[in-house]
PAZAPA-4460 file (N, C-alpha, C; in steps of 0.05 Angstrom, whole numbers, plus 32768, in hexadecimal, padded with zeros to 4 digits):
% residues 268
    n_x    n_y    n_z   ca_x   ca_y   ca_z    c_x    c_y    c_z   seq   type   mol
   820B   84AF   84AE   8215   84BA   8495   821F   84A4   8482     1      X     A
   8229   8494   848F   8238   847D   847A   8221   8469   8470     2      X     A
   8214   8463   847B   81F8   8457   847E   81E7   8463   8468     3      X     A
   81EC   847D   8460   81DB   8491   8449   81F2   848A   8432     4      X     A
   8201   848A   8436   821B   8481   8421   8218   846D   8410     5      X     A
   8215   8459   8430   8213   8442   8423   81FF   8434   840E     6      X     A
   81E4   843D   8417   81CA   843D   840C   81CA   844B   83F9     7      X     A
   81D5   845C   83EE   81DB   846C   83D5   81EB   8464   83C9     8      X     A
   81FF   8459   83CE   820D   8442   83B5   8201   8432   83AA     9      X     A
   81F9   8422   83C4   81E5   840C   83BE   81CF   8412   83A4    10      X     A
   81BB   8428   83A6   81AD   8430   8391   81BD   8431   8377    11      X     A
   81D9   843C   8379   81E8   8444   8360   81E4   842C   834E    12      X     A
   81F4   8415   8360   81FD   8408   8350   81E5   83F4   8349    13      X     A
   81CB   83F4   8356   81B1   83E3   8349   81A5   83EE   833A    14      X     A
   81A7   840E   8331   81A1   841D   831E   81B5   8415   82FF    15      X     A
   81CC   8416   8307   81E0   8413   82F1   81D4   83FB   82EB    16      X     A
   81DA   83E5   82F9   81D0   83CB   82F2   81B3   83C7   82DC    17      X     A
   81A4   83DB   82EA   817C   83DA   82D5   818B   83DF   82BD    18      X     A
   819D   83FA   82B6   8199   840C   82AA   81AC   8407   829A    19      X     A
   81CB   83FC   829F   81DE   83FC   828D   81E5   8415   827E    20      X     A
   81DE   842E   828E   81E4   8449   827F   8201   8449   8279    21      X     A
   8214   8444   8289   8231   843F   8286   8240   8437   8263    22      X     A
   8224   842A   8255   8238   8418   824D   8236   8434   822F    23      X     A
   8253   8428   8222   824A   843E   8203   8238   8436   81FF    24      X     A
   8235   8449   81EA   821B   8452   81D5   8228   843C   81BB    25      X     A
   8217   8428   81AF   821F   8421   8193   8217   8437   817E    26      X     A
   8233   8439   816E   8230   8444   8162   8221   844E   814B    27      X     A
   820F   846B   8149   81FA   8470   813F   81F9   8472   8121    28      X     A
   820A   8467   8116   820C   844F   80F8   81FB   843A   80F4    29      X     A
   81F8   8433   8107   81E8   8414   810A   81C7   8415   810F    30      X     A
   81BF   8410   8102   819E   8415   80FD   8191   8406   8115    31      X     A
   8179   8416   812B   8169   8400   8139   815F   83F9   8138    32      X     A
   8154   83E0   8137   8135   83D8   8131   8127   83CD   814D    33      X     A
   8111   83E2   815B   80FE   83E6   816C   80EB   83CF   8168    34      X     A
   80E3   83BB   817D   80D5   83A5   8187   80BE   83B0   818C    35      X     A
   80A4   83B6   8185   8089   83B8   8197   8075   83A1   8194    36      X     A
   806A   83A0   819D   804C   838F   819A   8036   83A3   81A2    37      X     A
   802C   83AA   81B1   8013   83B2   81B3   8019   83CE   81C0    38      X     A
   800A   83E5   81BC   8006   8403   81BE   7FF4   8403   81D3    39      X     A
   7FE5   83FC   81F0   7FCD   8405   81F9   7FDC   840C   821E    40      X     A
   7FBF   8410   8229   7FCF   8410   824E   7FCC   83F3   8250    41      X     A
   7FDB   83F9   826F   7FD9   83DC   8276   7FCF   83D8   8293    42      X     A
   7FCA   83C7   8298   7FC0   83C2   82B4   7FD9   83B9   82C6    43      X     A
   7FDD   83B8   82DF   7FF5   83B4   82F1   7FF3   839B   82F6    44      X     A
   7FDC   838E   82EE   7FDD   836B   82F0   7FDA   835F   82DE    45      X     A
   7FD9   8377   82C9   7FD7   8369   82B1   7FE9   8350   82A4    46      X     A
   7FE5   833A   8291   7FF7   832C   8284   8007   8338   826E    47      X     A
   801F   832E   826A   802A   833E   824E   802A   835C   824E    48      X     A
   8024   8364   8276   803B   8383   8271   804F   8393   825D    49      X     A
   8063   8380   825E   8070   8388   8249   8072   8392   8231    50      X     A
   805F   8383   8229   8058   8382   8206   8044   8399   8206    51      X     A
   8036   83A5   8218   8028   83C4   820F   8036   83DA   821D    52      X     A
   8047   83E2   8209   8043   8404   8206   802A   8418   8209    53      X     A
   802D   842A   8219   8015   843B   8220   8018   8452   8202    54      X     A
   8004   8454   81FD   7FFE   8468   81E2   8011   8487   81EF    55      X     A
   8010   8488   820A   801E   84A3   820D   803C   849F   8209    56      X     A
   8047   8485   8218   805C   8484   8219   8069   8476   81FA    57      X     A
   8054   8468   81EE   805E   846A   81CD   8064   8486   81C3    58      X     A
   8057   84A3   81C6   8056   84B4   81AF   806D   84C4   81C1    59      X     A
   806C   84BC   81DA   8084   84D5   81E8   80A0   84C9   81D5    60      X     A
   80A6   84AE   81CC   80B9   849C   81C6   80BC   84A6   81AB    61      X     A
   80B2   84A6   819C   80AE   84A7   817F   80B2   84C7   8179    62      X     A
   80AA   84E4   818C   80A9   84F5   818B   80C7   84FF   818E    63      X     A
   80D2   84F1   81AA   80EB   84F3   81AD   8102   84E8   8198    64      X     A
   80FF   84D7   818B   8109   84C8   816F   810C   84DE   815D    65      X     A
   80F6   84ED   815D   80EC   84FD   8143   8105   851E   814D    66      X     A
   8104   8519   815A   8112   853A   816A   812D   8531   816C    67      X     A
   8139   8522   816D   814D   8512   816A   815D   850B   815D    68      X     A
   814C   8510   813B   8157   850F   8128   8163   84F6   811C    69      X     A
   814D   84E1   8126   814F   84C2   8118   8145   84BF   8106    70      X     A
   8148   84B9   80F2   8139   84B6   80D9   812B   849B   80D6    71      X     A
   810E   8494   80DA   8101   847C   80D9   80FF   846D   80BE    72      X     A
   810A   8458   80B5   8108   8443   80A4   80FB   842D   80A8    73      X     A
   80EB   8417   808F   80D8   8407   809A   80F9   83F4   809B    74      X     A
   80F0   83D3   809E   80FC   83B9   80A2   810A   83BC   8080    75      X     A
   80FE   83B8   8070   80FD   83B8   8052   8117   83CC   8047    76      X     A
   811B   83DD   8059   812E   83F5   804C   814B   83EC   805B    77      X     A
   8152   83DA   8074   8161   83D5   8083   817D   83D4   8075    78      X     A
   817A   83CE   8058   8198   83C2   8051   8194   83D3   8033    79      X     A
   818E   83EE   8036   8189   83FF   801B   8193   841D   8025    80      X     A
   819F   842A   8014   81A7   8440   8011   8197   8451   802B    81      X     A
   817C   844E   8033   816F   8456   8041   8176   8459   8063    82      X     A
   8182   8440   8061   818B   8435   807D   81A7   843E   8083    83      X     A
   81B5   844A   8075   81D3   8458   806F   81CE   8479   8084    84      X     A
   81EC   846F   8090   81EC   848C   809F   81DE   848B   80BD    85      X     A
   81DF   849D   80CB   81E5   8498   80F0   81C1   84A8   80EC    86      X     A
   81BD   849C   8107   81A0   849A   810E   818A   8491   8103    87      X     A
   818F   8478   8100   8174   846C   80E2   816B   8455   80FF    88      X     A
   814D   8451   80FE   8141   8449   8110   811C   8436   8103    89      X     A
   811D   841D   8107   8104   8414   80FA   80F4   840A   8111    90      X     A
   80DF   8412   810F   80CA   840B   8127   80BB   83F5   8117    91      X     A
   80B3   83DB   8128   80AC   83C2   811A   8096   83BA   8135    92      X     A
   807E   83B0   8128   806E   83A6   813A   8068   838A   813C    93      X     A
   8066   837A   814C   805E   8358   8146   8044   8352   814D    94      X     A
   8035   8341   8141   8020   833C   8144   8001   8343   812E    95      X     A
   8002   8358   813F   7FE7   8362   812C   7FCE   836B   8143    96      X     A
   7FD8   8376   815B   7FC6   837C   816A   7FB9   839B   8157    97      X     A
   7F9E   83A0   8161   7F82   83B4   8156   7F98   83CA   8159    98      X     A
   7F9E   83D0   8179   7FA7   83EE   817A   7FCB   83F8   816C    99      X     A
   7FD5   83E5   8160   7FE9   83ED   814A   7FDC   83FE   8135   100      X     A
   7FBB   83F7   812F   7FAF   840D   811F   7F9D   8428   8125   101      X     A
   7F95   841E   8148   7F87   8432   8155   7F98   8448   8164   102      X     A
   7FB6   843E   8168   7FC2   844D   817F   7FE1   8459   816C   103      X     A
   7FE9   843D   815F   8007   8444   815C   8007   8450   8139   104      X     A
   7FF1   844D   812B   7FF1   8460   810E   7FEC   847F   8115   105      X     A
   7FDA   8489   8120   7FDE   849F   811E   7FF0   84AD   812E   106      X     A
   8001   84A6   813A   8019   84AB   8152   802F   84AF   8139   107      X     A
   8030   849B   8130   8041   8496   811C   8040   84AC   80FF   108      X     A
   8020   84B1   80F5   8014   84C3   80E4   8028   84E1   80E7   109      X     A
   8021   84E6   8107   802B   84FD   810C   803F   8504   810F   110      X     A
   805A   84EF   8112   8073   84FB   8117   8083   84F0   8101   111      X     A
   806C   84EE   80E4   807F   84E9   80D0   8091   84CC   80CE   112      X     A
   808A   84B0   80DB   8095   84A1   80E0   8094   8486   80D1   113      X     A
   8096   8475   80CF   808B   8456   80C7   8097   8446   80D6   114      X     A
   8086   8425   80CF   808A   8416   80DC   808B   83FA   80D0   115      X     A
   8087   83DE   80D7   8090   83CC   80C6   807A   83B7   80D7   116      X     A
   8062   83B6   80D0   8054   8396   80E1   8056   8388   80DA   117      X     A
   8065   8372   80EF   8065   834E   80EF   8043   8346   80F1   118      X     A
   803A   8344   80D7   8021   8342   80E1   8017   8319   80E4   119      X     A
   800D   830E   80F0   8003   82ED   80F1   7FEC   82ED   80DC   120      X     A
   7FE6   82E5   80CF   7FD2   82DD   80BA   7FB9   82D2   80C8   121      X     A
   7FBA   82BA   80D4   7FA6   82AC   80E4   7FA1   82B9   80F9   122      X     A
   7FA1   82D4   8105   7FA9   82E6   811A   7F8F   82DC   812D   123      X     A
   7F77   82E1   8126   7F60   82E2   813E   7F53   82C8   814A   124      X     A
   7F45   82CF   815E   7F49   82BD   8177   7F59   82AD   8176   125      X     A
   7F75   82B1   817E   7F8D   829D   817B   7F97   82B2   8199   126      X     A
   7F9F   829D   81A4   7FBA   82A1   81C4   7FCC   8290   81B9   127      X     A
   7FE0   82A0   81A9   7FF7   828C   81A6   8007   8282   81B7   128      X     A
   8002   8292   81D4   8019   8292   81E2   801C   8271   81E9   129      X     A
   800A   8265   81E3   8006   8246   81E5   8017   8234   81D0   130      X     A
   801C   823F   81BE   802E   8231   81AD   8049   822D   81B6   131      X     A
   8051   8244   81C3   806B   823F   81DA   8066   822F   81E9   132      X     A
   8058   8233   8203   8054   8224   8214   8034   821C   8217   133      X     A
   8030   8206   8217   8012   81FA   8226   7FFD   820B   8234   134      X     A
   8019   8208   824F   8008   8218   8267   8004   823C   8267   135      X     A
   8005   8240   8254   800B   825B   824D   7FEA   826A   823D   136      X     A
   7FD6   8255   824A   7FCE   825A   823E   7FA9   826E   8252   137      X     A
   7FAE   827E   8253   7FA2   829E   8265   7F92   82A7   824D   138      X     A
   7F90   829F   823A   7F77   82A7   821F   7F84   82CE   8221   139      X     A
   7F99   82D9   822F   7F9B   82FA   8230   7F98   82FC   820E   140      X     A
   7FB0   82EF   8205   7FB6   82FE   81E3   7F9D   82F7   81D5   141      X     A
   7F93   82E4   81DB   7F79   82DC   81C9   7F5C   82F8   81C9   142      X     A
   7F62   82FB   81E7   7F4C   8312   81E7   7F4F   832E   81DC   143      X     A
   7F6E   832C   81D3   7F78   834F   81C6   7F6D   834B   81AA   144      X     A
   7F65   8366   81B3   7F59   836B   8190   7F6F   836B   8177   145      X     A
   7F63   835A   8162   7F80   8355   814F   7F74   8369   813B   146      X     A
   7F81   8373   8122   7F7F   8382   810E   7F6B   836E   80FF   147      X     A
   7F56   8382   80ED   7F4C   8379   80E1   7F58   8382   80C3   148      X     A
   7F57   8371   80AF   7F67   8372   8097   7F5C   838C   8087   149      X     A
   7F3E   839E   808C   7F35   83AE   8085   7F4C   83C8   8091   150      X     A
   7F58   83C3   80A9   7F69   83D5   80B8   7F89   83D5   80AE   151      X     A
   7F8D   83BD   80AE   7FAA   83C1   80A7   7FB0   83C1   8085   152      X     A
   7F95   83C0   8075   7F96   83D6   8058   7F99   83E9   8059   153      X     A
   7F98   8400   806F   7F8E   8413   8070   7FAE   8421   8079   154      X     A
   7FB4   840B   8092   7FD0   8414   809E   7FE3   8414   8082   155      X     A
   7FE2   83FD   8070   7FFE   8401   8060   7FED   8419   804B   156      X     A
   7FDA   8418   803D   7FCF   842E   8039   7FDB   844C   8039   157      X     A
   7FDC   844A   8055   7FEA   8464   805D   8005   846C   8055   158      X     A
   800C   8460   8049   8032   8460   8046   803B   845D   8068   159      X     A
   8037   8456   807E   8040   8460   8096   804A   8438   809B   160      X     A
   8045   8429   8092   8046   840B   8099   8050   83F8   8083   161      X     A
   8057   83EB   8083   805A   83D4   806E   805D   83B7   8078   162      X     A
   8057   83A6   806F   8050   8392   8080   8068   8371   8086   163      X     A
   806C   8368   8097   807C   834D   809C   8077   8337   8099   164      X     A
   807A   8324   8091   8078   8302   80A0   8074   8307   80BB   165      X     A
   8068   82F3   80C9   806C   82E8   80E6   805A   82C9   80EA   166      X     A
   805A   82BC   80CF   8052   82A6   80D3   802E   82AA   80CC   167      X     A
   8026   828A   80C2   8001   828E   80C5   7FF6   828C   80DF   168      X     A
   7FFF   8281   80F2   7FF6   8281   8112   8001   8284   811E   169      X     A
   801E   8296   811E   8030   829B   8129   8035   827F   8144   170      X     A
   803E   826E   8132   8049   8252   813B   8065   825B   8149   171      X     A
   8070   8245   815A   8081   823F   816A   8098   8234   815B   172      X     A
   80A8   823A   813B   80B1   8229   812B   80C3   8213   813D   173      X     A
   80D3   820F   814D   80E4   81FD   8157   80D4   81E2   8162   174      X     A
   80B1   81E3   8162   809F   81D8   8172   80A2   81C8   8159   175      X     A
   8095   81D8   8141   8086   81C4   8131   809F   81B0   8113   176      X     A
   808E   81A3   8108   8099   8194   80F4   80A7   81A8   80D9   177      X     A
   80B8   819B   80C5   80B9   81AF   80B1   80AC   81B2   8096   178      X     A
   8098   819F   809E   8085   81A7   807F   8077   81B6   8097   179      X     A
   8070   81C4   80AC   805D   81D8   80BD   8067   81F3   80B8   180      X     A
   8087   81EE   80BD   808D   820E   80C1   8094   820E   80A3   181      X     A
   809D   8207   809A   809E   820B   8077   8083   820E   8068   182      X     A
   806B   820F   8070   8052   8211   8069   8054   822F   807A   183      X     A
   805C   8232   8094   804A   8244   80AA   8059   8263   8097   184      X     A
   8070   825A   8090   8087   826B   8083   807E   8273   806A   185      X     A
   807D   8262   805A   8075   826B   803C   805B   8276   8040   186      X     A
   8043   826A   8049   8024   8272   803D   8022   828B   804E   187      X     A
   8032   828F   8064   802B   82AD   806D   8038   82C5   8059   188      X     A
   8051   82C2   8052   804F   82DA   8037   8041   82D4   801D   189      X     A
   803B   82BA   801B   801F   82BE   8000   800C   82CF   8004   190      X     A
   8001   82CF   8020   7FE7   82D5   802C   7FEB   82E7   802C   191      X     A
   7FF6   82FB   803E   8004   8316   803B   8003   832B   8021   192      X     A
   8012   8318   8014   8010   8320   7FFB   7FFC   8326   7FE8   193      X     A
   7FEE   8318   7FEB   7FD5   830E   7FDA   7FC1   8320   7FEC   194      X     A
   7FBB   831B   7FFA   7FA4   832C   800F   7FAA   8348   8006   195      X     A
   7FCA   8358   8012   7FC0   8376   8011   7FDA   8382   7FFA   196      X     A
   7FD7   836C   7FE1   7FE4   837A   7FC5   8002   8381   7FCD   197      X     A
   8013   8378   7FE0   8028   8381   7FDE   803E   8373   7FDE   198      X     A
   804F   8375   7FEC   806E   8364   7FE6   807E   835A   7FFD   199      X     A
   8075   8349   800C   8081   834A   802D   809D   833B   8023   200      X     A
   80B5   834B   8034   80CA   8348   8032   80DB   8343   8045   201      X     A
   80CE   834D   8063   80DE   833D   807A   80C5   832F   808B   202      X     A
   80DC   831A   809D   80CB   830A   80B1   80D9   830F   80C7   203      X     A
   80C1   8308   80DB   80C7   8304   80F6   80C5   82EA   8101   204      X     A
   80D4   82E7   8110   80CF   82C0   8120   80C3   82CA   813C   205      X     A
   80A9   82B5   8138   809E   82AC   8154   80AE   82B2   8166   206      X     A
   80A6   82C7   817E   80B3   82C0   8195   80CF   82BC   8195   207      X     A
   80D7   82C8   817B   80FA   82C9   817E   810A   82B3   8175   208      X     A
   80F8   829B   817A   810B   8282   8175   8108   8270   8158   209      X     A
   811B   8266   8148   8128   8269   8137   813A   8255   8136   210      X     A
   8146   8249   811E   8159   8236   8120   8162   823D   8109   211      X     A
   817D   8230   80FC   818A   822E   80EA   8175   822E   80CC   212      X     A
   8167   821C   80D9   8152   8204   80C5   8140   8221   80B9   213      X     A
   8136   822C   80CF   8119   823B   80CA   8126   825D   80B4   214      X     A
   813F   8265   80BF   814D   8277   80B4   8158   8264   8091   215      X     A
   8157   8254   808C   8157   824B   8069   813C   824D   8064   216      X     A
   8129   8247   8073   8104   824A   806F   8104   825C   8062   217      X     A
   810F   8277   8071   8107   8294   806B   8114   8295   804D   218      X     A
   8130   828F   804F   8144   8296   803B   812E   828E   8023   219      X     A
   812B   8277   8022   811A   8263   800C   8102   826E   8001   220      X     A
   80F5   8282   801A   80D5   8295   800E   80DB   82A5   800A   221      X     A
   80F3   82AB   7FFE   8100   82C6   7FEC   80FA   82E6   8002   222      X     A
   80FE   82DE   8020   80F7   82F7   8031   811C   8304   802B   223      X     A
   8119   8318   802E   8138   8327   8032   8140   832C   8055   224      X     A
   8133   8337   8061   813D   832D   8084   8127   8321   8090   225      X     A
   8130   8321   80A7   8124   830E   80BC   812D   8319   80D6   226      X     A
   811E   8323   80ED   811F   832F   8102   811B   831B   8110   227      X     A
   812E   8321   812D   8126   830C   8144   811E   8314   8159   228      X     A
   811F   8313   8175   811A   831E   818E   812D   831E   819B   229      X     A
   8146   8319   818F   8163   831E   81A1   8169   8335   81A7   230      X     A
   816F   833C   81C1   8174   835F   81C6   818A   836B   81B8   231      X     A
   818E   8384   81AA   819E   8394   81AA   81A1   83A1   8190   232      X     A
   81BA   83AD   8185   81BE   83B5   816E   81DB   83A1   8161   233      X     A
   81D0   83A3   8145   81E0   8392   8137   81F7   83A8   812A   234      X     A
   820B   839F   8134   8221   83B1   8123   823B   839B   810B   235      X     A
   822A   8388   8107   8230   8376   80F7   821C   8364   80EC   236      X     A
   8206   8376   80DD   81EB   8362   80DB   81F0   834E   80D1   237      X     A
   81DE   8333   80DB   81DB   8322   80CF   81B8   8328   80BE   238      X     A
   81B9   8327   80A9   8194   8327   809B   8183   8317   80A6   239      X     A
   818B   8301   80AD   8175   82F1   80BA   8176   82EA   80D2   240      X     A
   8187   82FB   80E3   8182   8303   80FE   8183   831A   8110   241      X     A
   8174   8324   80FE   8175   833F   810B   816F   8347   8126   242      X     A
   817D   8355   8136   8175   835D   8154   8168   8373   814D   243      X     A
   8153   8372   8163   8149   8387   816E   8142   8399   817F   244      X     A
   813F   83AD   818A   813E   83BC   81AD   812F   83B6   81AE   245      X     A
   8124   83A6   81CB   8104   839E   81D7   80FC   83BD   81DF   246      X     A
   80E2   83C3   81DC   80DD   83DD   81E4   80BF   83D8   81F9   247      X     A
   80C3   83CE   8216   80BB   83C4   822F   80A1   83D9   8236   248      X     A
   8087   83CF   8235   8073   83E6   8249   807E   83E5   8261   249      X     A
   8093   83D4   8273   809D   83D9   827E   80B5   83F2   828E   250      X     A
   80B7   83F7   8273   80CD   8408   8274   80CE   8423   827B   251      X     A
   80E0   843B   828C   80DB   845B   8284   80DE   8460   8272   252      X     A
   80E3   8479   826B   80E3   8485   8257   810D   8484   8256   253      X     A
   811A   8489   8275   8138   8489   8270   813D   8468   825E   254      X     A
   8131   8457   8269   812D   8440   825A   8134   8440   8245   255      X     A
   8121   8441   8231   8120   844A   8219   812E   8453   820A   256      X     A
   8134   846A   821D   8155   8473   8208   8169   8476   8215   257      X     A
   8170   8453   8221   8183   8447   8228   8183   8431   8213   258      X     A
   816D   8427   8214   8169   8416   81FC   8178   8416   81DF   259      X     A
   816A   8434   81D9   8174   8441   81C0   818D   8443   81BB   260      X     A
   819C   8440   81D6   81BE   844E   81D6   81CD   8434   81D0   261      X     A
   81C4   841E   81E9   81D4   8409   81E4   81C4   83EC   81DA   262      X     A
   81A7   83F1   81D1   819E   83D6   81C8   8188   83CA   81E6   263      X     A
   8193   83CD   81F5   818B   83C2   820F   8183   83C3   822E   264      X     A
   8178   83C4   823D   8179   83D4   8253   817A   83BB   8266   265      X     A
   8184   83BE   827F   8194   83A7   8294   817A   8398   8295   266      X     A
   8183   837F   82A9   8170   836A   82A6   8168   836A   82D4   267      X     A
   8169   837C   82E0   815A   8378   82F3   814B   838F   82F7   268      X     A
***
């Protein structure tokens, strides 16, 4: 009997630990802004697990949002009348993978929602993941289908999208020189701009990382925020560092809206 005891604590507390359900809820004043990259299945050996969301378990997410009574805002509305008041929530995608237009627009279509893409300019056959590291280099991202510019007219088109910075080759800024990232910075919202007629107003940094230096970059190409990949919710934004909830193909669904509650879900 003690032995069943014991082994049942034991679960408790490696559950608490995943899950951090314990901890408060930040308070639902504070706007979230949702991390995705790619909408498709995934394989169990696959690379970059993480980064795909299954199309079911995107729309169960977004459905539950919607019933919930969160009100979805893009990046652009973050620091506007819009963003005022408890349950305001912006779903943001990085990259520019195909199925953000095959999987996550009409998911999105249907539950009345929007979203905000970090889209890369120089997007196809590119594995950035090499600009981080060398050895990193498995050609996986290179072989994901990227958006074609005929597609993501169509996404902002829709009123359902509006579009980000994330750099022309979504570079490694801390790697490179500063006439690179001050080029990689500026000519991606020209491009942006110029390509699909509109007004890009926030950026995203590579892979999260970021310096003092690269956050005046932004300031300097007249963006208004800047999102990072730091976990959680900001209840003291900074504009050009904004956190975000990672939202894990890893993850359950309790996950998720554990995520939503406190920014974060445990790290074993």
């Amino acid at each position: 009997m003690l032995w069943i005891l014991g082994a049942g604590l034991i679960v408790f507390i490696l559950l608490s630990l995943k899950y951090c359900w314990w901890r408060p809820t930040v308070g639902l004043e504070h706007p979230r802004i949702l991390m995705y990259h790619m909408i498709s299945g995934s394989l169990s050996k696959q690379k970059h697990r993480g980064l795909r969301v299954s199309p079911e378990m995107f729309e169960r997410q977004v459905a539950w949002l919607k019933a919930s009574n969160w009100t979805f805002i893009k990046a652009s509305e973050l620091f506007t009348e819009k963003a005022q008041g408890d349950k305001r929530v912006a779903i943001t995608f990085d990259d520019g993978y195909e199925d953000n237009y095959s999987q996550a627009l009409p998911i999105l279509k249907k539950y009345d929602a929007c979203a905000t893409l970090y889209l890369v300019t120089d997007r196809h056959e590119r594995d950035w993941s090499v600009n981080k590291n060398a050895k990193h280099n498995s050609g996986d991202l290179m072989r994901e289908a990227k958006l074609s510019d005929k597609q993501v007219a169509e996404m902002l088109a829709s009123g359902v999208f509006e579009l980000g910075g994330h750099t022309l080759t979504h570079c490694h800024l801390p790697s490179v020189d500063m006439a690179t990232k001050t080029f990689e910075i500026n000519e991606c919202k020209k491009v942006l701009n110029a390509t699909f007629a509109t007004q890009v107003t926030s950026f995203a940094y590579p892979f999260g990382h970021y310096s003092d230096e690269d956050i005046k970059l932004c300031q300097a190409a007249d963006f208004n925020t800047a999102v990072t990949t730091d976990e959680g919710i900001d209840t003291q934004p900074n504009a050009f560092r904004l956190k975000r909830v990672k939202v894990s193909g890893k993850d359950n669904f309790f996950a998720f809206k554990t995520r939503i509650r406190i920014g974060f879900r445990g790290h074993i």
